[in-house]
C-alpha positions in Angstrom: 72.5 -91.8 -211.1 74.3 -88.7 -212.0 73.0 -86.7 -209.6 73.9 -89.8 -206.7 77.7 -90.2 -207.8 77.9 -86.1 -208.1 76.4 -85.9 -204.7 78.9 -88.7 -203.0 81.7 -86.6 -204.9 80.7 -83.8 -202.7 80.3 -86.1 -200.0 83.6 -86.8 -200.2 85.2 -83.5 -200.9 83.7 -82.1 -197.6 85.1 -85.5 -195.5 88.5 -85.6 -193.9 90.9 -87.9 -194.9 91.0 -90.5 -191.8 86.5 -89.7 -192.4 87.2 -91.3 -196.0 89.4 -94.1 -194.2 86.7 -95.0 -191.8 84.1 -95.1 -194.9 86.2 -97.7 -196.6 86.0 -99.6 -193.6 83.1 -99.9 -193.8 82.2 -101.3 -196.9 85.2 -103.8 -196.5 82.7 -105.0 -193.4 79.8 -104.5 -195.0 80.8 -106.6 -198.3 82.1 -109.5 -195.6 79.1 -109.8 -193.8 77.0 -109.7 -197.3 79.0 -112.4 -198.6 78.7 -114.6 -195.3 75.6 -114.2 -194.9 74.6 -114.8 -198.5 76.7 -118.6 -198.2 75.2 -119.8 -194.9 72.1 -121.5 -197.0 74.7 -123.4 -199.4 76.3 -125.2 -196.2 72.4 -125.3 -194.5 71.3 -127.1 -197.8 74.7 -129.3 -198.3 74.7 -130.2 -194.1 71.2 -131.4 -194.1 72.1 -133.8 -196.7 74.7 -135.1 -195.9 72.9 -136.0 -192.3 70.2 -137.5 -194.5 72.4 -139.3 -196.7 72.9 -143.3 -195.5 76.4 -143.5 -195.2 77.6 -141.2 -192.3 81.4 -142.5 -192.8 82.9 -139.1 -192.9 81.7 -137.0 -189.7 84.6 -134.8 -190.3 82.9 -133.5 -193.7 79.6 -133.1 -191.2 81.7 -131.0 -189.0 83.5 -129.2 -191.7 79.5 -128.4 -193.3 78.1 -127.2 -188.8 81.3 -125.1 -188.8 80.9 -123.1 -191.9 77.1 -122.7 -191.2 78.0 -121.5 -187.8 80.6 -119.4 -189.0 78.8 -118.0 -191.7 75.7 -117.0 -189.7 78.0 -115.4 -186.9 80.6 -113.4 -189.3 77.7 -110.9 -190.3 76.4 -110.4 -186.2 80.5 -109.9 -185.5 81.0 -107.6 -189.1 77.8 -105.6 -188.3 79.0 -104.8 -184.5 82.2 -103.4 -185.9 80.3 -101.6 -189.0 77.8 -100.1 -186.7 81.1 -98.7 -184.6 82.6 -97.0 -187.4 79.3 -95.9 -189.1 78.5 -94.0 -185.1 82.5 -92.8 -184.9 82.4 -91.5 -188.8 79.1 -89.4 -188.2 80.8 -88.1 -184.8 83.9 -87.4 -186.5 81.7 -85.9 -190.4 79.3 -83.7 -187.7 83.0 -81.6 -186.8 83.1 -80.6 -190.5 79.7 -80.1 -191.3 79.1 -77.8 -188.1 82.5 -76.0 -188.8 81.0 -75.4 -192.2 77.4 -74.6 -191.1 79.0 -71.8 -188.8 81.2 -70.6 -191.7 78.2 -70.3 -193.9 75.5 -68.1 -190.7 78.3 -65.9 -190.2 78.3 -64.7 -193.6 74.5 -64.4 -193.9 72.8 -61.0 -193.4 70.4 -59.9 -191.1 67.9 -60.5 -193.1 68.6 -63.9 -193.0 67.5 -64.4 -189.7 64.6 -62.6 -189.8 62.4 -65.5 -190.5 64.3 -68.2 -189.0 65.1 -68.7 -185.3 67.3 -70.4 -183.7 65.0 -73.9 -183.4 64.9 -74.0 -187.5 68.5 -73.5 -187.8 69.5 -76.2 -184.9 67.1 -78.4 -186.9 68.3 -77.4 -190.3 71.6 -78.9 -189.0 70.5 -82.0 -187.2 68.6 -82.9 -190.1 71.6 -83.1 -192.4 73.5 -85.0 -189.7 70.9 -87.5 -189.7 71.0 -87.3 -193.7 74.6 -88.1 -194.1 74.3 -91.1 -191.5 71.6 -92.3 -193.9 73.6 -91.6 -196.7 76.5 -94.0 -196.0 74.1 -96.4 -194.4 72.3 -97.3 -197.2 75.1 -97.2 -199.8 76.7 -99.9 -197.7 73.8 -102.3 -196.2 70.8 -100.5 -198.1 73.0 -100.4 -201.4 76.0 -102.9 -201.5 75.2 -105.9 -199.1 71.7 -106.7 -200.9 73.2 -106.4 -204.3 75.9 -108.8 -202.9 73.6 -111.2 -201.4 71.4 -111.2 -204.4 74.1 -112.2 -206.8 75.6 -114.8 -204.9 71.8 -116.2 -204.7 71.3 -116.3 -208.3 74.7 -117.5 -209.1 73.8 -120.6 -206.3 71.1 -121.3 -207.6 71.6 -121.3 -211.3 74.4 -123.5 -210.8 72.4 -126.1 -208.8 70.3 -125.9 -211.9 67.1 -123.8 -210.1 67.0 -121.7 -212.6 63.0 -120.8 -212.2 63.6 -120.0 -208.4 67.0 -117.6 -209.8 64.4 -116.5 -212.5 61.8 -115.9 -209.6 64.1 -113.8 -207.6 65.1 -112.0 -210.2 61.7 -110.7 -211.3 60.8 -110.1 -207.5 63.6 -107.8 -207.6 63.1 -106.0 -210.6 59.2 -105.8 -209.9 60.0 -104.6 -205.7 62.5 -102.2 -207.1 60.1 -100.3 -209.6 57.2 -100.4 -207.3 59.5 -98.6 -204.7 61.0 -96.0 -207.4 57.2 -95.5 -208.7 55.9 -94.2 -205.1 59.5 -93.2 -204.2 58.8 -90.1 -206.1 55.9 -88.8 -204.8 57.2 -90.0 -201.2 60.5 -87.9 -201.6 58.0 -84.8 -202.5 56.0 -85.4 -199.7 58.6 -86.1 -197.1 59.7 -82.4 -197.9 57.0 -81.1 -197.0 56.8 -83.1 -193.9 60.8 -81.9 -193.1 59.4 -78.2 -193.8 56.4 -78.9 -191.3 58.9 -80.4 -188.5 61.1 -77.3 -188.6 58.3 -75.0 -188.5 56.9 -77.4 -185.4 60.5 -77.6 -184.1 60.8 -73.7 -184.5 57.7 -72.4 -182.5 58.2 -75.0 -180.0 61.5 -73.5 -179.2 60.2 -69.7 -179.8 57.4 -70.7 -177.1 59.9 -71.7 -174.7 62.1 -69.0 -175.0 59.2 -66.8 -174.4 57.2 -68.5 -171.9 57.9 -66.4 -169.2 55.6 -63.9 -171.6 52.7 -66.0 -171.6 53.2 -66.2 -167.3 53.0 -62.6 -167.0 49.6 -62.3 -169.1 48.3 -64.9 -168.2 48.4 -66.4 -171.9 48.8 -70.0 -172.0 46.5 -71.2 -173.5 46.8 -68.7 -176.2 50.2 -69.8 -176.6 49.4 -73.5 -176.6 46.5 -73.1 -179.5 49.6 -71.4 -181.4 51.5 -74.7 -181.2 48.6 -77.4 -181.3 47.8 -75.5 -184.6 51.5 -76.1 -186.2 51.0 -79.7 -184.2 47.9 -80.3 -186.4 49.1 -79.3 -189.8 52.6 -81.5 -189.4 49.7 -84.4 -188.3 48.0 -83.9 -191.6 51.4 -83.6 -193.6 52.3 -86.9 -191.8 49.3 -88.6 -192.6 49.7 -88.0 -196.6 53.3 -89.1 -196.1 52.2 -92.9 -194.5 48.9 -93.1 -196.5 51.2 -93.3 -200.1 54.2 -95.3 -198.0 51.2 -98.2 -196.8 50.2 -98.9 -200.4 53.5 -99.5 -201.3 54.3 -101.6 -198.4 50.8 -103.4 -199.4 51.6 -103.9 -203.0 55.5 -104.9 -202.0 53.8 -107.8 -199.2 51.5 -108.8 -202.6 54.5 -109.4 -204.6 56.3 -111.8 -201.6 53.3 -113.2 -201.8 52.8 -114.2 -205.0 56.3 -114.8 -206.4 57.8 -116.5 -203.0 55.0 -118.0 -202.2 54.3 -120.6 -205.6 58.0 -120.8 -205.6 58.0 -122.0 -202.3 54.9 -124.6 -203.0 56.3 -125.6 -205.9 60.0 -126.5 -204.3 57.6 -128.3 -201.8 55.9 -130.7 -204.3 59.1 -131.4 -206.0 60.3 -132.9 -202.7 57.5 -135.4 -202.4 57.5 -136.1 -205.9 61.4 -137.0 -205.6 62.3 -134.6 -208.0 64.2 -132.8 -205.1 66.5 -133.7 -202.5 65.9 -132.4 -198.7 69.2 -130.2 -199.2 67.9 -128.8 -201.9 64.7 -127.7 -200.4 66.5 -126.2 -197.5 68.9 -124.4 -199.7 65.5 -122.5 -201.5 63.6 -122.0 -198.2 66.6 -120.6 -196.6 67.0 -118.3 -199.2 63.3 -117.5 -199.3 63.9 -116.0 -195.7 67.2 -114.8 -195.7 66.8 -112.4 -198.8 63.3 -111.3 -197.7 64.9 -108.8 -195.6 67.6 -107.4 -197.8 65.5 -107.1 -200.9 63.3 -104.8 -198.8 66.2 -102.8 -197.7 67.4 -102.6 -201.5 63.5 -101.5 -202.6 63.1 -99.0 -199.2 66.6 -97.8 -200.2 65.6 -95.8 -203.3 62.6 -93.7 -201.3 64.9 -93.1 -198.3 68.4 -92.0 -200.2 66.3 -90.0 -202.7 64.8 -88.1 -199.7 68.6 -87.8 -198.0 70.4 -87.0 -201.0 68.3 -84.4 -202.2 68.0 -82.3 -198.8 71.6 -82.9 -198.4 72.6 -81.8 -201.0 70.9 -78.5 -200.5 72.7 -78.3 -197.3 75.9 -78.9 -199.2 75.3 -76.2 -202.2 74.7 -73.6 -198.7 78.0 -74.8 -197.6 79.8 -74.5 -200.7 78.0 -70.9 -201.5 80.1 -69.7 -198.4 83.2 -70.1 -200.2 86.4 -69.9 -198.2 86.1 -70.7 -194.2 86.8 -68.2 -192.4 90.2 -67.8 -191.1 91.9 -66.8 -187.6 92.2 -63.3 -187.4 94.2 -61.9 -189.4 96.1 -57.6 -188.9 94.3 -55.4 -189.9 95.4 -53.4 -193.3 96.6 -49.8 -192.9 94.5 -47.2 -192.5 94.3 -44.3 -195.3 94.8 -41.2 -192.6 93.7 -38.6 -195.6 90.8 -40.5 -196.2 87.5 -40.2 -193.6 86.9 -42.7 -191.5 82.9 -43.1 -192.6 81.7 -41.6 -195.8 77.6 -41.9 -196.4 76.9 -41.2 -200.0 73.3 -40.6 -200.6 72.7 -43.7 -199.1 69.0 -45.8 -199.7 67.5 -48.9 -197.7 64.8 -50.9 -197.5 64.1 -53.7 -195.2 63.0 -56.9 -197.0 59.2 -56.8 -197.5 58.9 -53.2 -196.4 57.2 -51.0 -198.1 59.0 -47.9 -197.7 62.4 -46.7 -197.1 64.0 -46.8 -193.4 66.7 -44.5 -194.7 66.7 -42.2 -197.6 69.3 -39.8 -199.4 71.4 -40.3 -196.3 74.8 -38.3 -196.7 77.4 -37.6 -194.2 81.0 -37.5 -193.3 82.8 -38.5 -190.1 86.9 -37.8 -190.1 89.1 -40.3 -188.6 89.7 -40.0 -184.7 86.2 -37.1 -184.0 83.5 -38.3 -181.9 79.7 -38.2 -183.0 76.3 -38.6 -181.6 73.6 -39.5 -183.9 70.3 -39.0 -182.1 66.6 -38.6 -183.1 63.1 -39.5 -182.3 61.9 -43.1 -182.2 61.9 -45.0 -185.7 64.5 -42.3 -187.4 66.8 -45.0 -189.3 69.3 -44.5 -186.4 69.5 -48.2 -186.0 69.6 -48.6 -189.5 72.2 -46.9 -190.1 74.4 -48.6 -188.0 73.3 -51.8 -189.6 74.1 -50.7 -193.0 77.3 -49.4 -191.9 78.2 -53.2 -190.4 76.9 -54.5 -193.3 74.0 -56.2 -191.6 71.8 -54.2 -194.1 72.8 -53.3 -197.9 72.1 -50.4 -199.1 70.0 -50.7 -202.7 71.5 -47.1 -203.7 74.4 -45.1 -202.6 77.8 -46.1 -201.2 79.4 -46.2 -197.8 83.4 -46.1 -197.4 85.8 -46.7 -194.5 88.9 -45.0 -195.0 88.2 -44.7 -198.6 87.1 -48.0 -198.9 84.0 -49.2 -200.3 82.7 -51.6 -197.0 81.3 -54.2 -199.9 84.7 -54.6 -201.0 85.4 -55.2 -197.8 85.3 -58.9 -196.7 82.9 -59.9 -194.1 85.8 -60.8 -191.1 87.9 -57.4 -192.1 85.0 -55.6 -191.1 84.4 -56.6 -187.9 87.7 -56.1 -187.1 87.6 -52.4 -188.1 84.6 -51.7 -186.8 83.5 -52.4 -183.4 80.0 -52.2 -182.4 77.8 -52.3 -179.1 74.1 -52.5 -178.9 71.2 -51.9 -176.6 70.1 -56.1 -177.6 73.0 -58.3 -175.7 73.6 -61.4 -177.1 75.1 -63.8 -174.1 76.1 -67.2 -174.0 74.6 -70.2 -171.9 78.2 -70.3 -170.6 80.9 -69.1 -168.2 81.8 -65.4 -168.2 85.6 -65.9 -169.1 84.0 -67.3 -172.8 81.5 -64.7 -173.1 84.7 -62.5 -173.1 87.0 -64.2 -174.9 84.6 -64.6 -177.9 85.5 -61.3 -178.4 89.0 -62.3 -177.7 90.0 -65.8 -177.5 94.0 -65.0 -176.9 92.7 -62.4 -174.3 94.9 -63.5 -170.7 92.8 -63.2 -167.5 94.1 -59.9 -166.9 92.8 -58.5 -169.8 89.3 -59.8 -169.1 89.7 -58.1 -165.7 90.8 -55.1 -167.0 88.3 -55.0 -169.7 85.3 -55.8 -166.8 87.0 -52.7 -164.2 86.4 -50.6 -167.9 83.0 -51.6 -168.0 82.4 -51.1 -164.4 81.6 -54.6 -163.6 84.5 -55.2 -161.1 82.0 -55.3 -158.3 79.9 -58.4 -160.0 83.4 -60.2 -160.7 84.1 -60.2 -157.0 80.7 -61.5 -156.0 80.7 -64.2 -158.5 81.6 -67.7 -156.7 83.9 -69.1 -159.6 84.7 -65.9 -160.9 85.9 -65.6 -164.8 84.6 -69.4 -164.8 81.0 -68.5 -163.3 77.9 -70.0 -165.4 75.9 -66.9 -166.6 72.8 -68.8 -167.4 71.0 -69.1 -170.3 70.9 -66.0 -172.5 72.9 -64.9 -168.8 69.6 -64.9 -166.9 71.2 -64.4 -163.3 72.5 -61.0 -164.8 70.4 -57.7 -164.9 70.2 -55.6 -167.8 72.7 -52.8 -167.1 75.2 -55.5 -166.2 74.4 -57.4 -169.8 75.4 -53.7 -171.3 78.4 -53.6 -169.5 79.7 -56.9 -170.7 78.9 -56.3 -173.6 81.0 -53.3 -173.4 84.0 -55.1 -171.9 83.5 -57.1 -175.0 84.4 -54.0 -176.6 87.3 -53.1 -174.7 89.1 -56.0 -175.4 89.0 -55.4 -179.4 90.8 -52.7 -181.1 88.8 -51.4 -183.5 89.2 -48.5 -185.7 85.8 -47.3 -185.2 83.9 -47.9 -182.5 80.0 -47.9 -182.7 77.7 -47.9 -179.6 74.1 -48.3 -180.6 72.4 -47.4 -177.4 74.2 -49.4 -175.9 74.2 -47.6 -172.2 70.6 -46.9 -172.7 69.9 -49.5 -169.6 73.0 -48.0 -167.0 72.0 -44.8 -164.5 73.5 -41.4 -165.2 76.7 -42.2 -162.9 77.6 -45.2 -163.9 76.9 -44.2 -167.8 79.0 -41.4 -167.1 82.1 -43.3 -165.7 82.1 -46.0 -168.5 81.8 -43.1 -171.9 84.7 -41.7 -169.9 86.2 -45.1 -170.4 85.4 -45.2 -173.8 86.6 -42.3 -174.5 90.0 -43.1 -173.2 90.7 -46.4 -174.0 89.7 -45.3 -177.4 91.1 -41.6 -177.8 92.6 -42.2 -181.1 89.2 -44.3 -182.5 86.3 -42.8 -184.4 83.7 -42.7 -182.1 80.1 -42.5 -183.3 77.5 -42.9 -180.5 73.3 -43.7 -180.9 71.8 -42.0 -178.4 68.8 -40.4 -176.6 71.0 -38.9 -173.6 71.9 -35.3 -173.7 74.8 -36.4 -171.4 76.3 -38.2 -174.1 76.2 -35.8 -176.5 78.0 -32.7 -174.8 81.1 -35.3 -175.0 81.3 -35.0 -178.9 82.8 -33.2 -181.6 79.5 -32.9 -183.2 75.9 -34.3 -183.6 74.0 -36.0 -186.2 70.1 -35.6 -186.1 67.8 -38.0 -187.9 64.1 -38.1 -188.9 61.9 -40.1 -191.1 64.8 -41.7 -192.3 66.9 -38.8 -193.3 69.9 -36.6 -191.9 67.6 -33.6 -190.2 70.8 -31.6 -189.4 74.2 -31.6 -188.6 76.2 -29.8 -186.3 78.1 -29.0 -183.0 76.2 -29.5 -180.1 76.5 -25.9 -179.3 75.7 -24.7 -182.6 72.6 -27.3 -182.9 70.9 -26.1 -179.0 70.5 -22.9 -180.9 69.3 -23.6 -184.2 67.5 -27.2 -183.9 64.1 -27.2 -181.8 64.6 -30.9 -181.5 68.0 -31.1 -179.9 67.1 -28.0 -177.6 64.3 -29.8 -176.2 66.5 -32.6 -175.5 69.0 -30.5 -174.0 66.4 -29.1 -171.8 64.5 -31.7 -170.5 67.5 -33.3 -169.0 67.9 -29.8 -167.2 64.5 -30.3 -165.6 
């Protein structure tokens, strides 16, 4: 019970106010119906007596006895249309703040975060707990309050007319359906976890298949692919099965009980009435009860296994939430920069990727001063990469330390980074949506003639003119109707609407021919003259641009120098040099 208040307190911390209006709505409603619906035997019982009683003298009594019946069978169909309403418009209204706070809580996470999740666990993560909370105010008000209601005013009917063993019966039926439910409730709860776990993973390679089908096209792999996801299908199947096997028996056991209990009571109310010890009113008064809290005493028993289940996953969701502390604000100026200090400082820097089983960088040590432009280049798997990951923070580095301008970047909160450093790489990440948002994601106060201005930087003004809607043209999902040099370039223009401190381009013209690569670093270079530049690379082009070069290998700095200094000294970067003079 602890756990259920503490959980409802959270509940209600995370709700808006007019959300906490709409939820006392609701149980006004739901305690209305409960009531109404828990009277309409009483006048049943009472009207068919009085149309069995001898004297009919006083048809406006009759009428009085219809008219409450009718009214007290139609308040809870009226009630529940109006409870349903605000139960739908309070989970459209909770989903804002529980997606506002799911967002707040990925964009803090690392990248190794999302190395075992894609994106069809984490939709599902977050569906889930919108169906959980719907549950959750559900059953506190007609799983929860309206049988508890109806129940009472039963016993209390009943005991007063004197039927004390059919109060007494209910009663026990109650207590017996109750603790038959919380008995297999338990290992339900444990089992529906693992059926939630075996969903995601199902929901997950479903939507990792379709994002990759066109794979599976070009080799010719279907069926491979399908086997994939028949074999997730069959394991959910037999996680399912366990799930329905335990819920049957208790539904067996629960029917048992109605049965037994209901079932003599029933007879027994039945042979009172021919022995006389009954009146007709009376019998209707049981038999209508009989029916009428059949249904919510199942709710009430159901209730336990199915807001264990909700509250527990939800309130994992809502420990995530609250381990993301504040939300994340609008963007807020940048502090001052330190201009003695350098602008990146690697101190024998050490990283390991989660479940590796060696180092992707080691020892790393280097120095860049504010406003100098470097390459960093170096064969395939170097730690080039990985270094600019550690240096945004996607990575942390279990030994050494990394500064900006003096400061330590963990120090450094996660939305003051990326506003100090700005960073472009060879993977583009676009939106199933128009260009002008792809843009102004970057930048959402940036006017149309900054996007325009950022795209003729970038080199794109060509595609802007042959788009039909132009800013407002639909990319396509993960912007399918663009090729891959033009996905660079956006993402560049991305770039040049920010106004970073240091700029960080990760390959990210590794897809663009040698002209246009050359005309946008030339933009880069000027729109950012007074930025630290540090460049990954592979092109020798690139690298004649800078103040000096970095090489990597095997996960350490290899050397370190000019790019004059290095074609002389470093066989690596003179081959490089050379083979672009070929």
């Amino acid at each position: 019970m602890k756990r259920w208040i503490g959980i409802y307190s959270e509940i209600g911390h995370h709700l808006q106010r007019q959300e906490r209006y709409f939820v006392v709505a609701i149980l006004f409603c739901t305690l209305g119906a409960a009531a109404s619906m828990a009277m309409s035997p009483v006048f049943l019982g009472r009207l068919a007596d009085s149309l069995l009683a001898a004297d009919r003298r006083m048809p406006a009594y009759i009428i009085y006895l219809a008219a409450s019946y009718l009214i007290t069978i139609a308040m809870p169909k009226l009630l529940g249309t109006v409870d349903l309403y605000l139960q739908s418009m309070l989970r459209l209204r909770a989903n804002r703040s529980l997606l506002a706070g799911y967002f707040n809580y990925l964009c803090r996470q690392p990248e190794s975060f999302f190395v075992n999740k894609n994106s069809g666990e984490l939709t599902q993560e977050i569906t889930q707990a919108s169906n959980d909370l719907y549950l959750i105010v559900r059953n506190l008000t007609t799983a929860l309050i309206s049988p508890i209601v109806q129940v009472s005013i039963a016993v209390v009917v009943l005991a007063s007319n004197h039927d004390l063993l059919v109060a007494g019966t209910i009663a026990i039926y109650v207590a017996l359906f109750v603790t038959n439910n919380v008995i297999h409730g338990r290992r339900l709860v444990e089992l529906k976890f693992r059926c939630m776990d075996a969903g995601r993973k199902s929901y997950g390679t479903l939507t990792d298949s379709i994002t990759n089908i066109q794979v599976a096209r070009q080799f010719n792999g279907y069926r491979f692919l399908l086997s994939r996801y028949q074999r997730v299908l069959d394991e959910d199947r037999h996680t399912q099965g366990d799930y329905w096997k335990i819920g049957l028996r208790m539904q067996f056991f629960n029917a048992c009980l109605f049965v037994g209990l209901f079932g003599v009571t029933f007879l027994m109310a039945l042979h009172e009435v021919v022995t006389g010890a009954r009146s007709i009113g009376n019998f209707v008064l049981v038999a209508a009860y009989t029916v009428t809290l059949l249904s919510p005493i199942e709710i009430l028993g159901n209730m336990f296994t199915e807001i264990n289940q909700s509250l527990v996953t939800f309130g994992r969701f809502l420990d995530k939430l609250s381990a993301a502390t504040a939300p994340l604000s609008p963007r807020a100026p940048k502090p001052a920069v330190k201009s003695a200090a350098p602008a990146i400082e690697f101190e024998r820097v050490c990283v390991t990727y989660p479940g590796a089983n060696r180092q992707a960088l080691t020892d790393v040590g280097f120095t860049v001063d504010a406003g100098k432009r470097v390459a960093i280049t170096g064969p395939s798997g170097a730690g080039k990469s990985s270094l600019v990951k550690v240096l945004t923070r996607q990575l942390v580095a279990e030994e050494g330390a990394i500064r900006i301008f003096g400061e330590d970047i963990l120090c450094i909160d996660a939305q003051t980074l990326s506003e100090r450093i700005g960073c472009v790489s060879q993977d583009v990440l676009l939106f199933k949506d128009t260009l002008r948002f792809n843009l102004q994601i970057s930048r959402p106060d940036a006017s149309d003639a900054d996007m325009v201005t950022a795209l003729e930087c970038a080199g794109l003004t060509d595609l802007l003119v042959d788009l039909p809607a132009g800013l407002d043209t639909m990319l396509g999902d993960r912007g399918a109707t663009l090729s891959g040099g033009q996905r660079q370039r956006l993402a560049l223009a991305r770039l040049f609407l920010r106004a970073p401190d240091i700029v960080l381009v990760d390959e990210g013209t590794s897809s663009l021919d040698l002209v246009t690569e050359q005309y946008v670093l030339d933009k880069v270079f000027e729109v950012f003259s007074d930025k630290t530049i540090v460049m990954i690379t592979h092109r020798p082009s690139a690298m004649t641009k800078v103040d000096a070069v970095i090489i990597m290998s095997d996960g350490r700095i290899d050397d370190h120098a000019e790019p004059d200094v290095l074609r002389s000294r470093n066989t690596f970067f003179a081959r490089v040099v050379e083979s672009s003079l070929r």
